[in-house]
Each structure stands twice: as C-alpha cells, then as structure tokens.
C-alpha positions as CSV (number, residue, x, y, z in Angstrom):
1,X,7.7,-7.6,20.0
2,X,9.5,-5.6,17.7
3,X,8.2,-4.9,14.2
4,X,10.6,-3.8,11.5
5,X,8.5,-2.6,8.3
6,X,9.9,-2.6,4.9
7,X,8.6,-0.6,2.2
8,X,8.8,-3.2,-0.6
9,X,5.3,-1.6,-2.7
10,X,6.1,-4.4,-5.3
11,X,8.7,-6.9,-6.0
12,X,7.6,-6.6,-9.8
13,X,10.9,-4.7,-11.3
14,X,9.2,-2.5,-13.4
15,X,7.0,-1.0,-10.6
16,X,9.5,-0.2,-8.8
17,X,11.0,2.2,-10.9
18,X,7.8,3.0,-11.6
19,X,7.7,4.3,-8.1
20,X,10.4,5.8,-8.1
21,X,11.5,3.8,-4.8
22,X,14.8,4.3,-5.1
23,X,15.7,0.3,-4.5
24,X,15.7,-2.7,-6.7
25,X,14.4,-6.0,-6.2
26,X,17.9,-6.6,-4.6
27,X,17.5,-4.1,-1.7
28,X,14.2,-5.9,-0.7
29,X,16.1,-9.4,-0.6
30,X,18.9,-7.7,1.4
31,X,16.9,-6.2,3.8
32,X,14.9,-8.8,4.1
33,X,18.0,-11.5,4.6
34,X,19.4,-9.1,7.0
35,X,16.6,-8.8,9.1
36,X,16.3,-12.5,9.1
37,X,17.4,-14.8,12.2
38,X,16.6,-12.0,14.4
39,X,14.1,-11.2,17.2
40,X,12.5,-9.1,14.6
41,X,9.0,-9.4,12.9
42,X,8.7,-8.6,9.6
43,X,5.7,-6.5,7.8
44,X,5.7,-6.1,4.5
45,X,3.9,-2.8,3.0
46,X,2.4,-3.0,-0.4
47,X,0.6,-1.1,-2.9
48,X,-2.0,-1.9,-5.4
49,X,-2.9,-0.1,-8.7
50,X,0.7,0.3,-10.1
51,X,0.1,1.5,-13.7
52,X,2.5,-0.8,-15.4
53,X,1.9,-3.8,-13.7
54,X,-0.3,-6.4,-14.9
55,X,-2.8,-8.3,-12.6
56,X,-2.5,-10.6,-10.0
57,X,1.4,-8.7,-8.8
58,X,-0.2,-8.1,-5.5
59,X,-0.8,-11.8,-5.2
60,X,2.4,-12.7,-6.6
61,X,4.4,-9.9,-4.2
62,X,2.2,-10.9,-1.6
63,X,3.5,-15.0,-1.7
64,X,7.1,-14.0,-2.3
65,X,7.0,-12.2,1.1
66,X,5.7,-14.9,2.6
67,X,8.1,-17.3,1.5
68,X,10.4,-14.9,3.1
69,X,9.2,-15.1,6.3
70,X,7.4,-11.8,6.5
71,X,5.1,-12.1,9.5
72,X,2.6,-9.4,7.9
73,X,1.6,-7.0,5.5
74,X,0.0,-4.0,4.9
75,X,-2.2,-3.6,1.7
76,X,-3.2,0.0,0.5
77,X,-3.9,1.3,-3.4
78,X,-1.8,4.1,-5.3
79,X,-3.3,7.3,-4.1
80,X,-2.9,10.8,-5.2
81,X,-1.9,13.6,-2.9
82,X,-2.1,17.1,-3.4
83,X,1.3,18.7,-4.0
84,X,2.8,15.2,-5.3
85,X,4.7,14.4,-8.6
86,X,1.7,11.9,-9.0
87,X,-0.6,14.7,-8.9
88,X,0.8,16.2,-11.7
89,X,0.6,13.5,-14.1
90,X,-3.0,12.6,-12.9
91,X,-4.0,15.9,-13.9
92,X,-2.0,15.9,-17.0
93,X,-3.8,12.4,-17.6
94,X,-0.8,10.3,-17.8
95,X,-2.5,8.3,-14.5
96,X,-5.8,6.5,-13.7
97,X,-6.0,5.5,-10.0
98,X,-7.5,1.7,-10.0
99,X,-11.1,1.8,-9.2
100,X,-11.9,-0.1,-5.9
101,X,-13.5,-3.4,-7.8
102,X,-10.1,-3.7,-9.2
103,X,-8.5,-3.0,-5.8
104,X,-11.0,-5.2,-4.0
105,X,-10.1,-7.9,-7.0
106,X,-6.3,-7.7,-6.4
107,X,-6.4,-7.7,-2.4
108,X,-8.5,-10.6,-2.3
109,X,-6.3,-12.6,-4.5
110,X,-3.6,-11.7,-2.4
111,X,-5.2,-12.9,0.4
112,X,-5.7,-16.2,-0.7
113,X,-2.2,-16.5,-1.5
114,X,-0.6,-15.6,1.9
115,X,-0.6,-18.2,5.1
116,X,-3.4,-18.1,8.0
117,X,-0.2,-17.3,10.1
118,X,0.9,-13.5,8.1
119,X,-1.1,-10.9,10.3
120,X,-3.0,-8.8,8.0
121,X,-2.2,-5.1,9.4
122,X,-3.9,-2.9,6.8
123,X,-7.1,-3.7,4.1
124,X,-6.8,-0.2,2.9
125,X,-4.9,3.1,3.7
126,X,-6.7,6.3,4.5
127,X,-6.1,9.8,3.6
128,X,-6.7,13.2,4.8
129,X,-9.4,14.4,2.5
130,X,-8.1,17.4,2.0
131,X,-5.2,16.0,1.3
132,X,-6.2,12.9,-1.2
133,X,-7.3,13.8,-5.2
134,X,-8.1,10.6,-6.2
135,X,-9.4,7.7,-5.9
136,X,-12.1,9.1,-4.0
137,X,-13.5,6.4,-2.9
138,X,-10.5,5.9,0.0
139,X,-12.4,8.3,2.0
140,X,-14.9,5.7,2.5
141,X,-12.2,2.9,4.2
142,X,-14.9,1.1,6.0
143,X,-16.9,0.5,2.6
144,X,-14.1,-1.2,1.0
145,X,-13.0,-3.4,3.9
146,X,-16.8,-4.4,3.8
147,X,-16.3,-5.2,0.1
148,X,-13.4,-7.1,0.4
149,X,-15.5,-9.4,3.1
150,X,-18.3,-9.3,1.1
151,X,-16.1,-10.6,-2.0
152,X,-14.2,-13.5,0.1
153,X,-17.8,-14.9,1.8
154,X,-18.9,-14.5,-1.6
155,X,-16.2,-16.8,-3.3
156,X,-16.2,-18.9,-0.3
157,X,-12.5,-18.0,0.1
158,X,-10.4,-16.7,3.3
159,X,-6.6,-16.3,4.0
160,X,-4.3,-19.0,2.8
161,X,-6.7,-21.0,0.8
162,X,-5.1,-21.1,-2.8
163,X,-1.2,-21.6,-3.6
164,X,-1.4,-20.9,-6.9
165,X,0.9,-18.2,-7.6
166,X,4.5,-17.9,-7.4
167,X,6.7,-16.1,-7.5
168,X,10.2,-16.8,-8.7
169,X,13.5,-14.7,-8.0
C-alpha cells in the first residue's frame, strides 16, 4: 500500500491563513482530486485548537475529507515549540493552546462524523519535551487517548455514528 498524506490542518478558510499554510482551500481540493483514481490511499492530517475557528471545524473538516475519499486521518492539537513564530505570540499572549477537555470535545465529535471505514492513524501528537511549551498536557499522550475513550463509552458513541455535520464547498 502506498499512503500519500496531505497536510490539510483545516478546510475552514480562515485557519488556514491562520496557519500560515501557505495553500487555500483550493490546493487541498486539487491535491486531493489529483490524487484521486489512483492506487493511492489518502490520510488526511488535522489540527485542533485553531484560535479563530469556532467549534465543531474538526468535525466539519473531518466529514469533508471523508466525502473525499480520504482513507484516514491524523488528529493532533496546536502545539507550541520552542524557537517557533507561535512561541512568540504565546509568550506575548496573543495565544492560548486549547485545553485537552476542549481537544477531547472536538476529536470526539469528529469521530462520530467520519465512516467505520477511515483508519484513525493518530488520537494525539507527541512532542519532545524539551521541545514542547505548551499545552503541557501532550506529554501525557496516553492520558488523553484514555480520555477520548473514556468520553466516547461515556456518550455511548464510536466512529461513524452521527452525520450531522456537513460540510459544504
């Protein structure tokens, strides 16, 4: 098998500038078009905890790559390195990294939205921690996962269970 995985972060406009990604919503439906009809499995990786974003975009990014055909995604939150432009404005205060109930909140949401059949390849990214400023509580990768289980037995839910959101574009 041969994975090809696209950066998308967000399909929410905003966020991607935001980001700073470089690419539009445009570039992602190129890429992905391109990619498509080939022996090629998609992943799509995204990020949670985008300042200007409301809630709920993971879920909504999350079902627009599935209606795409992505074959899986990769779920981390916006992290702060050392040495990064994001440090500086997390030190200036400009930024708050999304604390992990919000985090666990969006993921599982997402989750609900995307089909039994999209491979979940990441919960949550790690850092070095020498490396990571914030949020802190990445270093403990294993807690969250266990959170975000803890959240879908709680709720009853699991992967593929709601359709609700939508994405249009």
């Amino acid at each position: 098998d041969i994975w090809l995985e696209l950066g998308v972060q967000t399909v929410d406009p905003s966020g991607l500038e935001w980001l700073r990604r470089g690419h539009d919503l445009d570039a992602i439906k190129d890429a992905a078009a391109r990619s498509s009809g080939r022996k090629l499995f998609l992943c799509g990786h995204l990020i949670s905890g985008i300042p200007c974003e409301r809630p709920g975009q993971l879920a909504r990014t999350a079902s627009w790559l599935a209606a795409r055909g992505f074959s899986a995604v990769k779920f981390h939150p916006l992290h702060v390195l050392r040495g990064t432009a994001l440090e500086k404005i997390f030190i200036d205060g400009s930024y708050t990294p999304q604390a992990v109930e919000d985090y666990v909140t969006e993921v599982v949401a997402a989750l609900r939205v995307l089909p039994e059949k999209v491979l979940i390849q990441r919960l949550c990214a790690d850092a070095s921690p020498d490396r990571l400023r914030a949020p802190l509580w990445m270093i403990n990768k294993a807690g969250v996962i266990n959170m975000i289980r803890d959240r879908l037995a709680k709720e009853g839910s699991f992967q593929g269970d709601s359709s609700t959101v939508s994405f249009e574009s």
